[in-house]
C-alpha beads as a LAMMPS data file, in Angstrom:
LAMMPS data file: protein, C-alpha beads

127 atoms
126 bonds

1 atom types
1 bond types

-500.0 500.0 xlo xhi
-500.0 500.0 ylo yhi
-500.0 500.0 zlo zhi

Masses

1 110.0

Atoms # bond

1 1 1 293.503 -241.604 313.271
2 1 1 295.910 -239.655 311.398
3 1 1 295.352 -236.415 310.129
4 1 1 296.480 -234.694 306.826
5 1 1 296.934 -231.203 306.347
6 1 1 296.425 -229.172 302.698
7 1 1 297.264 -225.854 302.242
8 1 1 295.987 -223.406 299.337
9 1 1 298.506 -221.540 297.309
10 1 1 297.116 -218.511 296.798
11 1 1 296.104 -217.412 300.232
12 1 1 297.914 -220.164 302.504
13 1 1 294.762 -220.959 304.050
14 1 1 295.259 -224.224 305.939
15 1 1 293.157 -227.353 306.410
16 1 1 293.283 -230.305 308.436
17 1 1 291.587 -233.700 307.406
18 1 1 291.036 -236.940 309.554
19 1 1 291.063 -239.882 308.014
20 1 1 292.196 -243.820 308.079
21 1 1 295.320 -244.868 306.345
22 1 1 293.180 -246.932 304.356
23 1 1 290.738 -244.382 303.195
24 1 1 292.932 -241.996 302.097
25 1 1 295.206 -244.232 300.060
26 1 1 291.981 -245.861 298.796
27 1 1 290.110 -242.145 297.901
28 1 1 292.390 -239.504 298.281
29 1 1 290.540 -236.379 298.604
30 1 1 290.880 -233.245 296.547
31 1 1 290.470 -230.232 298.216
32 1 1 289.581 -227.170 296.176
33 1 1 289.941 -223.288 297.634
34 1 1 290.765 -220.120 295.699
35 1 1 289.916 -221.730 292.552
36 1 1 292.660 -224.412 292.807
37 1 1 293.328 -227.529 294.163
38 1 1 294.724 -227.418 297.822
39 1 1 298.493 -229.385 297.659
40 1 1 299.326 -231.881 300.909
41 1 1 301.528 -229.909 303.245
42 1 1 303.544 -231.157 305.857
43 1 1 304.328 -229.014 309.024
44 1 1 307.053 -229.476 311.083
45 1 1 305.946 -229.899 314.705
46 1 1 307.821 -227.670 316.905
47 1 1 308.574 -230.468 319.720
48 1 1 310.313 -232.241 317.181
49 1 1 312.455 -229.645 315.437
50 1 1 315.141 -230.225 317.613
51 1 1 315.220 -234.301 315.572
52 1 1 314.940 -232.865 312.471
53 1 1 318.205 -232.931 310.532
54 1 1 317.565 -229.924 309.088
55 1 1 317.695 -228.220 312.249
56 1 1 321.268 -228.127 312.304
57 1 1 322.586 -226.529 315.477
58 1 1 319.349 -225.121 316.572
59 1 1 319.539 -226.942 319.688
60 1 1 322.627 -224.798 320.817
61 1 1 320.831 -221.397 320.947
62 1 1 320.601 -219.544 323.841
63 1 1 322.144 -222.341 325.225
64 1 1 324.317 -222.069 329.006
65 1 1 326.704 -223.755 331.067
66 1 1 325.624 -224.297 334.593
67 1 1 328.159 -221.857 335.638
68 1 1 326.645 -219.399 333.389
69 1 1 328.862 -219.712 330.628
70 1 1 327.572 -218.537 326.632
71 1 1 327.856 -222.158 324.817
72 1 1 325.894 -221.142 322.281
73 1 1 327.856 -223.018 319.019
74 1 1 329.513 -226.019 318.896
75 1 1 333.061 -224.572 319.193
76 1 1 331.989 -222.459 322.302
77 1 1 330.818 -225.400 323.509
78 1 1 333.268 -227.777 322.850
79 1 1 335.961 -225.190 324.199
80 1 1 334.342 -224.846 327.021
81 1 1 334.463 -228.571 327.890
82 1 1 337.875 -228.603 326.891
83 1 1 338.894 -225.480 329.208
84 1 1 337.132 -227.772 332.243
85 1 1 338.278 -230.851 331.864
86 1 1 334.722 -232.284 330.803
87 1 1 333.384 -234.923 328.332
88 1 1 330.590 -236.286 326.787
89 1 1 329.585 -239.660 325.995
90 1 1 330.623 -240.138 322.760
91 1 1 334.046 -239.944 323.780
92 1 1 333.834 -243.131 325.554
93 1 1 332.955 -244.968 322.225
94 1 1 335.923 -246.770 321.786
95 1 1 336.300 -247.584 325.773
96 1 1 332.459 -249.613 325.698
97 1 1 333.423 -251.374 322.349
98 1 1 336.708 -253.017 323.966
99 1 1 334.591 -253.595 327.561
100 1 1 332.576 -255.051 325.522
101 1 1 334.459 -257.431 323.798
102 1 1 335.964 -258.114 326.991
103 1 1 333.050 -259.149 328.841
104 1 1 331.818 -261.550 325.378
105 1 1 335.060 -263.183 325.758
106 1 1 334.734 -263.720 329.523
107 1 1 331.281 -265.541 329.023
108 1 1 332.322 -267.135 325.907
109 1 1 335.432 -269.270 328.696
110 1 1 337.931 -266.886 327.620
111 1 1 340.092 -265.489 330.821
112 1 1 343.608 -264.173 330.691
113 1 1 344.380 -265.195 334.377
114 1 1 342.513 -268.401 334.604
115 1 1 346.047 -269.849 334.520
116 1 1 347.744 -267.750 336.788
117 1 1 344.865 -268.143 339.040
118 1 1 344.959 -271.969 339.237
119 1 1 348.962 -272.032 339.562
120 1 1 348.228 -269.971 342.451
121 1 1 346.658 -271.902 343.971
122 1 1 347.706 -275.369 343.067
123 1 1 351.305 -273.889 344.885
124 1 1 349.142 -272.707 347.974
125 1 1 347.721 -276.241 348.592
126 1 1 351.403 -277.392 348.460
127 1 1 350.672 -279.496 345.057

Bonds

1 1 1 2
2 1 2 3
3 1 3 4
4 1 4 5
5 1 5 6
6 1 6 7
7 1 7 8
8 1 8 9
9 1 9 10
10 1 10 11
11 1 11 12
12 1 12 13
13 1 13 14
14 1 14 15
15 1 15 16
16 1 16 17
17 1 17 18
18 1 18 19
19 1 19 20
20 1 20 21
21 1 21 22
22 1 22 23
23 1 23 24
24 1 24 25
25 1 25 26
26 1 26 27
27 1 27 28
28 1 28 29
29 1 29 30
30 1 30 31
31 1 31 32
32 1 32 33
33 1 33 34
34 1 34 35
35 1 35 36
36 1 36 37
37 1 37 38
38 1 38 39
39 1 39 40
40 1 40 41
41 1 41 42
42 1 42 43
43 1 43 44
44 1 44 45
45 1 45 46
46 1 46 47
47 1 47 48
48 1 48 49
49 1 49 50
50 1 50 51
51 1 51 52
52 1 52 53
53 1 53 54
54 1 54 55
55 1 55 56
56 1 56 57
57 1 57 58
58 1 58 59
59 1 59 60
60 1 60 61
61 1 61 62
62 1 62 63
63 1 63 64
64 1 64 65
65 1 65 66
66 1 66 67
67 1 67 68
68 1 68 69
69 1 69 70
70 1 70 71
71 1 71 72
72 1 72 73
73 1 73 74
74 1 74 75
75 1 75 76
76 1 76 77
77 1 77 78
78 1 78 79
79 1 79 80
80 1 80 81
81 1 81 82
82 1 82 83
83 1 83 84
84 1 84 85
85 1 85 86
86 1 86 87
87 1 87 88
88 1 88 89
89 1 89 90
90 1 90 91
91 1 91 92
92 1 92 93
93 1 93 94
94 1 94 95
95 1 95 96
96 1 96 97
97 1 97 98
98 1 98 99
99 1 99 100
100 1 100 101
101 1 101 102
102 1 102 103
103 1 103 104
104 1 104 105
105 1 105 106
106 1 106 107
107 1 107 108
108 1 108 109
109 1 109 110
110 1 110 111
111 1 111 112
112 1 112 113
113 1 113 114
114 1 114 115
115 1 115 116
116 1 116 117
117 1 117 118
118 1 118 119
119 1 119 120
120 1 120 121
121 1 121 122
122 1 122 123
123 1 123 124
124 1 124 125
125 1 125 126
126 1 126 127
């Protein structure tokens, strides 16, 4: 079941309650602490900070090379893949598009040396 989390204003005291989709849509519960109504609050689960746009570049700190290497920011990293003659996927967009298109066309009957092929061999049967 999923679980909703409130937090008070005035002293930031948390709370966590469990609850069906259904019943809280159906009854949403008011929470009341301090004096006030407790407001929804969404926390951002550490495991999944990395995901969360807001992040930014987060997932670069502290971050090393096998060699040892600070690649710490993008440009220190993407100089030092650059400086050893390294890549990452994304570079190969463009290649896996066209192989791609390559391999639709060779199942849709499509072969640029199907001809060549059977001239070949037509003139090595002596036809």
């Amino acid at each position: 079941m999923p679980s909703y989390t409130f937090r008070c204003d005035a002293c930031g005291e948390l709370l966590t309650h469990v609850s069906s989709i259904r019943d809280y849509i159906a009854d949403r519960p008011t929470f009341v602490h301090c004096g006030a109504p407790m407001d929804r609050f969404f926390e951002v689960v550490p495991a999944l900070a990395i995901n969360n746009p807001g992040a930014g570049d987060r997932h670069y700190d502290g971050l090393r090379a096998p060699d040892g290497t600070d690649i710490s920011s993008r440009s220190k990293h993407r100089e030092y893949m650059r400086a050893n003659n390294l890549t990452t996927a994304d570079d190969f967009t463009q290649t896996w598009a066209k192989a791609a298109e390559q391999r639709a066309a060779t199942l849709a009957g499509h072969d640029a040396t199907r001809g060549a092929d059977i001239a070949q061999a037509i003139a090595k049967l002596g036809g």
